[in-house]
Each structure stands twice: as C-alpha cells, then as structure tokens.
N, C-alpha and C positions, 0 to 999 in steps of 0.2 A: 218829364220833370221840368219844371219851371224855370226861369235862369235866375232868380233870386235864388233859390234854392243851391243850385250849380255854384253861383257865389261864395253863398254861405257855405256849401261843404269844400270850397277849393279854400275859404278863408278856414275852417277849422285844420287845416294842415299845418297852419301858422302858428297854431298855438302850442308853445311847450306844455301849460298846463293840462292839456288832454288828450289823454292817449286811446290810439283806437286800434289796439293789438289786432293781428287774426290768430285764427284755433291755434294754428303752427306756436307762433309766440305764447302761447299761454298753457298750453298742452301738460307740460313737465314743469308748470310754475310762471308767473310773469316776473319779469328782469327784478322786478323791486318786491316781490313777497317776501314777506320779514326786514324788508330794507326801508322803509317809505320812509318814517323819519330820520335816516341814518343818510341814504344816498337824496332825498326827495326835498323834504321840509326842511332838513338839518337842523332840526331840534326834539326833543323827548315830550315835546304836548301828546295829550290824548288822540287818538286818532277817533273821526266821526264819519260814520256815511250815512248818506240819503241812500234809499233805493229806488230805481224808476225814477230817477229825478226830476225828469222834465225838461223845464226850461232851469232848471235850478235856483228856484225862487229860495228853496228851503236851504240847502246848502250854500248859497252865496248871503243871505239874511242872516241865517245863524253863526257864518263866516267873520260878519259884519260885529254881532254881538259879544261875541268872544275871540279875541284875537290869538287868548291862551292853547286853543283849541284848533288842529288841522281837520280838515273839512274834504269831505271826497261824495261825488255826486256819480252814481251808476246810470246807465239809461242806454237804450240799443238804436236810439233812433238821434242824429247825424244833426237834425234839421232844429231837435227842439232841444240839442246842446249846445249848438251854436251860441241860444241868447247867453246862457249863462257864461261860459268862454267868454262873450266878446266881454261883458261887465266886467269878470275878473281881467282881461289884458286890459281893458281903459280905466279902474281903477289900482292897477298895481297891486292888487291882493296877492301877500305869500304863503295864505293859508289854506289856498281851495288847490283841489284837482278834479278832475271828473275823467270817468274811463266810460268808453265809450262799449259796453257789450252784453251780454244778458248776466241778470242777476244769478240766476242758478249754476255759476261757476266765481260765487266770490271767494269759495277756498282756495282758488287758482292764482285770486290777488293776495292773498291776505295768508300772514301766517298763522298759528296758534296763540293768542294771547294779543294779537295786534292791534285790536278795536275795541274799541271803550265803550261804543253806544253806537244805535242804528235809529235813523228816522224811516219809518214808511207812508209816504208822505201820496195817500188818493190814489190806490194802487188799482184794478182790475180786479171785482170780486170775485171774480172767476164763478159763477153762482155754479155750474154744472162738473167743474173740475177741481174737486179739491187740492191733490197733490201740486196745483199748479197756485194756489191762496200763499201768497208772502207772509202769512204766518200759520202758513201748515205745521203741523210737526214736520214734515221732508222739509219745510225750509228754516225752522226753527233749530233744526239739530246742523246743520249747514253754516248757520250765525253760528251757532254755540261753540264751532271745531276753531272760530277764527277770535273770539273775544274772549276778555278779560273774565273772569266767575262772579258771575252776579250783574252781568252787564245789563244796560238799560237799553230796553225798545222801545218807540213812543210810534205810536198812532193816529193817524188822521183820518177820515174816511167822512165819504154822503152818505155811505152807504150802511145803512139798519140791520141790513144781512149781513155784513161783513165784521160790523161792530162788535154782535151777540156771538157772530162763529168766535169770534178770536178771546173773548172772554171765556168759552168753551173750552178753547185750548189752554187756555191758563191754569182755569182751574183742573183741569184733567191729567195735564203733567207738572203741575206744582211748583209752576214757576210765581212768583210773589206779585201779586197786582199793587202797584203804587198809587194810580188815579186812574176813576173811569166818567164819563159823563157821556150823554149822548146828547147834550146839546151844547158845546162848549160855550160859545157866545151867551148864553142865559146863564151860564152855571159858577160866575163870580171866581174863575181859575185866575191866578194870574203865573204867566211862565214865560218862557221864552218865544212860546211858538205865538203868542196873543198878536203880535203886530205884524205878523208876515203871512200874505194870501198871496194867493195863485190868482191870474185873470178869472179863471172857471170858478174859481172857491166865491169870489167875490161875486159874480153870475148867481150860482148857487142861491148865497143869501141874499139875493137882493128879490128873487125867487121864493124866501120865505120856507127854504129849504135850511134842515139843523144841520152841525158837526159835528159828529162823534170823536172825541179823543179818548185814548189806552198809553196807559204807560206803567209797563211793568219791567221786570227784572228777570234775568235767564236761571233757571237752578236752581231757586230759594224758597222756601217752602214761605 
C-alpha cells in the first residue's frame, strides 16, 4: 500500500462525517438507523443517498445544490472516500455523511420510511451476475424496505447493457418510469445531475462515449 494512501486512510479516522462500522457494529442495526436526522443532521430534511459513491462527486454536488436535503454517500472502498470526506471537512458542509461498507446491507443503516430518494451513480454492470445489478429486483426490494412509497431512483450509467436491463426491471415490476434517455448530454434534459461529472464521466465523453440516464419511482404503477 502506498503511503499516500496510509495518509489518507489514517486521515479518514478524523473525520466525524464518515463512518466506517464493522459487521459486529451493524449486525442488529447501526447506532443511527431510524435516527439520522434526529441524533445526525438534527433536522426533518429528506434523507438522500448515493450508492457506490466513489469519490463522492454526486453526493457532495447535489449536497452543494440543495442545502434543504441531507445527503449520505455508500462505498466500500477507504481510499476513494477520502476525497469526498476531505471536501466536506474543508468546506463545513452539515448536510453530507458517507458510510463506509457494502451497499447490500443498507437496511442495516436505514430504517423503514427513512429515505426519500437514491442516486446510483456508474455502478458495475455486473453483465454475468444479476442478483449482484443495483437495480436487480434483490436490490430493489432492499431500497424499497428502507424509503418512503413512491420513492425516487435516478440512474447514471456508460453502460447500454445496464441501461435497457434496468428499464426491463421497471417495467416488469411496475414500478413508474419518470425519464429515460440514453444519451443524456444530446437529449435537452435539464436537472440537477446536468452539471456534476465524475473524472471518468468526463473521460468517457470526451471519448465520444453517450450517458444513459433513468429515473423512476418505487411502487407505482
């Protein structure tokens, strides 16, 4: 391991925004499920999360956009939560958190009705592993235990495979499609997610590569 790296993960220890539970701690519940904006945020905003965040380009961006809105970034890997950690400790932000552990136990953060919306923001199409697709039905019904009725998912993807499965899933369990495009950049959307890229995303297009975005609703015919 590199000693940037050593740095970076002795500096995420510093950070109260980001928590990096193990199994033991999360097991029967993490400290704050059903509590986040009661012991965390201490206020009644919506709750948002990224999944796989990354560096948390998308959750500290849309952080940034709505202030109304508490913000929480998921991701298992130490080194590429760092960046977004250090941005929120150097600009004072009080509406992000990020947890540091795999997505397939967010019912272990999150209580019943606790989140209002999910970003999945360039996830791992998984091409050969379905149950393992962040919008498998196994992972759709896992959102669905912890948010609000009718919640909103929004989509980002390179990936053409990824794009068409998950419109598959939509319409097959009837959940309500809001916006589909598979080239966002050409398709004259305008939203929130229009002005914030990823290093990679920005690679991508300049590659001449499109972006698929989804955003539908959990439930709703």
């Amino acid at each position: 391991m590199s000693k940037k790296k050593l740095i970076h993960f002795q500096e995420n220890l510093t950070f109260p925004h980001l928590f990096q539970p193990k199994y033991h701690d999360i097991e029967n519940g993490f400290i704050l499920r059903g509590r986040w904006n009661i012991d965390y945020f201490k206020n009644t905003h919506p709750i948002v999360l990224e999944l796989g965040c990354g560096k948390g380009e998308y959750t500290v961006g849309l952080a940034q956009q709505y202030p109304d809105k508490n913000f929480i970034g998921i991701d298992l890997k130490g080194a590429r939560l760092w960046k977004g950690s250090k941005t929120v400790a150097e600009t004072g932000m009080k509406n992000v958190a990020f947890i540091r552990n795999q997505v397939d136990h967010v019912e272990k953060f999150f209580a019943a009705g606790e989140v209002s919306e999910i970003w999945i923001t360039f996830p791992d199409p998984q091409v050969p592993k379905e149950r393992k697709r962040l919008t498998s039905p196994v992972f759709l019904e896992r959102y669905a235990n912890v948010m609000i009725p009718g919640g909103v998912i929004h989509l980002k993807t390179d990936s053409s495979f990824f794009f068409e499965y998950t419109l598959s899933v939509i319409r097959e369990h009837n959940h309500r499609l809001v916006y589909a495009t598979d080239d966002l950049y050409s398709s004259g959307f305008e939203g929130p997610v229009m002005p914030i890229r990823t290093f990679y995303e920005n690679m991508w297009l300049e590659k001449g590569k499109k972006i698929c975005y989804v955003e539908f609703k959990m439930g709703e015919k």
